[in-house]
NULUM-431902 format. One record per residue (C-alpha): residue in three letters; x, y, z. Coordinates in steps of 0.1 Angstrom, whole numbers, padded with zeros to 4 digits, always signed. Example, Ala and Ser with C-alpha at 12.3 -4.5 7.8 and 13.67 -1.06 7.14 Angstrom:
2
ALA+0123-0045+0078;SER+0137-0011+0071;
***
This chain:
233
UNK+0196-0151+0025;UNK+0204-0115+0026;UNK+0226-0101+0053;UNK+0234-0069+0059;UNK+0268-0053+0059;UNK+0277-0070+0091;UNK+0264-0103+0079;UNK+0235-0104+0102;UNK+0196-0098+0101;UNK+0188-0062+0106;UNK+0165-0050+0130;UNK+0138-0043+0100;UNK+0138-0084+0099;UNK+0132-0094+0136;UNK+0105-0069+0136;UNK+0087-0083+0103;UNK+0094-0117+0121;UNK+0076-0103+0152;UNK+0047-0090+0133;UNK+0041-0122+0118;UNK+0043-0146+0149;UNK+0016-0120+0167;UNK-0002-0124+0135;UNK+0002-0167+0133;UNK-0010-0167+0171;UNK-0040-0142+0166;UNK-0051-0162+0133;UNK-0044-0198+0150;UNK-0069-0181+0183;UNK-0096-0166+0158;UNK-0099-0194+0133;UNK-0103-0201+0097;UNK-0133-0184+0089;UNK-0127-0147+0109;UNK-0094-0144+0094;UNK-0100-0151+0056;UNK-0129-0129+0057;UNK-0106-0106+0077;UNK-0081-0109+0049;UNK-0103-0104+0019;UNK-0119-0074+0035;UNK-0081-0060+0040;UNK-0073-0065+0005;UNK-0102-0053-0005;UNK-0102-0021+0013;UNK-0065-0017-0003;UNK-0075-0018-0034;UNK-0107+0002-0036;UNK-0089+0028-0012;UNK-0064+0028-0037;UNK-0088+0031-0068;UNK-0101+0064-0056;UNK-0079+0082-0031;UNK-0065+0101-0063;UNK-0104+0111-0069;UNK-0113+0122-0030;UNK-0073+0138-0034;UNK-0087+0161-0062;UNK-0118+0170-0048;UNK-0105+0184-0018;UNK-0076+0201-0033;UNK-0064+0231-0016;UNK-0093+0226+0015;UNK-0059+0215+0037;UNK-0028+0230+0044;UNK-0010+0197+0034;UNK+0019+0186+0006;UNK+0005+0165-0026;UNK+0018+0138-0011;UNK+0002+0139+0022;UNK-0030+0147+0010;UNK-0027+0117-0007;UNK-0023+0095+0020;UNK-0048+0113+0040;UNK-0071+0103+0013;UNK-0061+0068+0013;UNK-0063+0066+0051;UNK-0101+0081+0048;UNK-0113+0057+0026;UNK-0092+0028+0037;UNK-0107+0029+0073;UNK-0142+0036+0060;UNK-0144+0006+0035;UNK-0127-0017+0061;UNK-0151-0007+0091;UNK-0181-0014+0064;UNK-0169-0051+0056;UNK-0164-0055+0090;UNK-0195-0048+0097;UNK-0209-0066+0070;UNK-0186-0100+0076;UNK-0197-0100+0116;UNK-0234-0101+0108;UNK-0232-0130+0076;UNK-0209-0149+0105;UNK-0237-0141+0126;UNK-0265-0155+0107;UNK-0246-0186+0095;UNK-0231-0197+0124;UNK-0206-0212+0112;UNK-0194-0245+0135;UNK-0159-0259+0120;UNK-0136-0285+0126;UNK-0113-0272+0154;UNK-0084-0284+0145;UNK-0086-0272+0106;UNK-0097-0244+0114;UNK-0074-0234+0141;UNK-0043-0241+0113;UNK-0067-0224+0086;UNK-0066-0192+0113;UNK-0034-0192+0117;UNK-0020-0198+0077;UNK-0044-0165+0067;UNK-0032-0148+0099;UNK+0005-0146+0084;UNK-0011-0135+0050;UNK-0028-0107+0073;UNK+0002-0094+0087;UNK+0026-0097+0054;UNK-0004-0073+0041;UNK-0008-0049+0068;UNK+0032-0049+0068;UNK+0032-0041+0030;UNK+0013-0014+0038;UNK+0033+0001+0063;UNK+0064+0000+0047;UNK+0048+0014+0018;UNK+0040+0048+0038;UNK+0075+0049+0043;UNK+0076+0053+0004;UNK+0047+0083+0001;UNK+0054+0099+0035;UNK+0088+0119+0033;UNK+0092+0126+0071;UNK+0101+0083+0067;UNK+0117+0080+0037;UNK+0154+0072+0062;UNK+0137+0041+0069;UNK+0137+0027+0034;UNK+0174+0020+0035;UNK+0169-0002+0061;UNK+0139-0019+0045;UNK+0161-0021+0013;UNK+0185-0038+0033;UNK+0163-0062+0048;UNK+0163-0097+0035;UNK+0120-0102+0042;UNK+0109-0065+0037;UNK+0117-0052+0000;UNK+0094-0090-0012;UNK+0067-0081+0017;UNK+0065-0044+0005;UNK+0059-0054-0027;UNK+0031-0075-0021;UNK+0003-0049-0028;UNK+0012-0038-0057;UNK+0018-0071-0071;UNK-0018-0075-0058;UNK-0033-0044-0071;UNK-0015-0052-0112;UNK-0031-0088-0106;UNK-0066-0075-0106;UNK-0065-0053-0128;UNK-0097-0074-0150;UNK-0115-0060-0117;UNK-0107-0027-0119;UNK-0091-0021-0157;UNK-0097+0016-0158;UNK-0072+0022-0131;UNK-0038+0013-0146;UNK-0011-0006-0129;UNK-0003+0008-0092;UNK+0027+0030-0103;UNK+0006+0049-0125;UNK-0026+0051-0102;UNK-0003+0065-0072;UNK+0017+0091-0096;UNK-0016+0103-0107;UNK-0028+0103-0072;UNK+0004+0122-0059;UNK+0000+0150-0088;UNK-0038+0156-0082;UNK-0049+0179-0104;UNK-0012+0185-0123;UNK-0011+0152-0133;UNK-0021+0156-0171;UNK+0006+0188-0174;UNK+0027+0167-0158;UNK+0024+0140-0184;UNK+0024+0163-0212;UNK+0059+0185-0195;UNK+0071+0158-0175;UNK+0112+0170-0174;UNK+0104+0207-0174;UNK+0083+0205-0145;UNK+0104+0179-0123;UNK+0127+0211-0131;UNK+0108+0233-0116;UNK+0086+0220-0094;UNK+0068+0250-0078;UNK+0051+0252-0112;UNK+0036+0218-0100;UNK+0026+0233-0063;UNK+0053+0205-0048;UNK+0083+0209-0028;UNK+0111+0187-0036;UNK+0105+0160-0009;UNK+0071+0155-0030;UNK+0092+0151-0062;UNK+0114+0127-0039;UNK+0085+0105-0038;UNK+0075+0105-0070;UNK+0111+0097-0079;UNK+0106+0069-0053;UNK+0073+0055-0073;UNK+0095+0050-0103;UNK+0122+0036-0084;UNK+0109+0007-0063;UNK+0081-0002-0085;UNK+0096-0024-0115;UNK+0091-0013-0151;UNK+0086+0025-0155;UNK+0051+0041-0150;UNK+0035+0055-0184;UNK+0044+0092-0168;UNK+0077+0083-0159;UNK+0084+0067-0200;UNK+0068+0099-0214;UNK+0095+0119-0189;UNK+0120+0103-0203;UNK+0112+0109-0238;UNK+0108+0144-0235;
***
């Protein structure tokens, strides 16, 4: 198990831990069937948000007073909350015309197992802001440090490479988010990657944007395409 320096949990752990027992109690009240179709709308929305946040990012380019990477996020957030509120909507009224009536025992445990998955996703998520919003990147230490949350933050991208045959055009997750960061620089970038990390007002970025782009590359395994095209230039 991973300690921190003074060989004890940090407090980035006994929150995840808290997150998760909410979650396990929520799931175990709401049953099987609302929190699986709860969870595959959430990773659902993850994904598709994250397939064309870089596409909503470019089209409203320069309509808001806000960074690269925080109109990226904005973008994210817009279509994330859209797409989940539509398969909400959509998984209430198929419950409501099934009527579903299950064991209550199975599907009190089944509630409660897809609860946890719920929460390790919505955690993932949050620590992953952390990552693309720079007024939070202090935190990361402390969610490097954690034993539970560098795994947990992981878990959507792991997710979003993994089904890839759904959604091939989009590249693995490093990529898709550098692209979405860079908006419309992102081909310059990938043709001058090192002269413009050099100067990055050419790119329209301050240097807490190219802190997160830096991030991308460092928490996110292999190197992105743009990032192996940097360093060969």
């Amino acid at each position: 198990m991973k300690l921190d320096k003074e060989g004890a949990l940090n407090w980035i752990d006994f929150f995840v831990l808290g997150i998760i027992i909410i979650a396990l109690v929520n799931g175990y009240k709401r049953g099987l069937f609302k929190e699986a179709s709860t969870f595959i709308g959430l990773v659902s929305a993850i994904i598709f948000s994250i397939n064309y946040a870089d596409w909503l990012a470019m089209k409203i380019e320069g309509t808001f007073n806000l960074s690269p990477s925080l109109l990226y996020v904005f973008c994210f957030a817009i279509i994330f909350i859209f797409t989940l509120f539509v398969l909400k909507l959509l998984g209430h009224y198929f419950y409501m015309m099934v009527k579903i009536t299950p064991l209550r025992y199975p599907n009190k445990v089944g509630g409660g197992i897809f609860g946890i998955l719920k929460g390790v996703f919505l955690l993932s998520l949050v620590f992953l802001m952390f990552i693309f919003v720079p007024v939070f990147h202090s935190l990361n230490q402390s969610i490097d440090e954690s034993w539970a949350a560098p795994t947990i933050r992981m878990m959507i991208p792991t997710t979003f490479d993994m089904t890839m045959r759904f959604h091939p055009e989009s590249g693995r997750f490093a990529d898709k988010v550098t692209r979405g960061v860079l908006g419309s620089k992102a081909m310059e970038y990938a043709d001058r990657p090192k002269a413009l990390l050099k100067n990055n007002e050419i790119l329209g970025m301050s240097l807490k944007d190219i802190r997160v782009l830096d991030n991308i590359d460092k928490y996110f395994g292999q190197p992105t395409e743009l990032a192996k095209r940097r360093d060969k230039d």
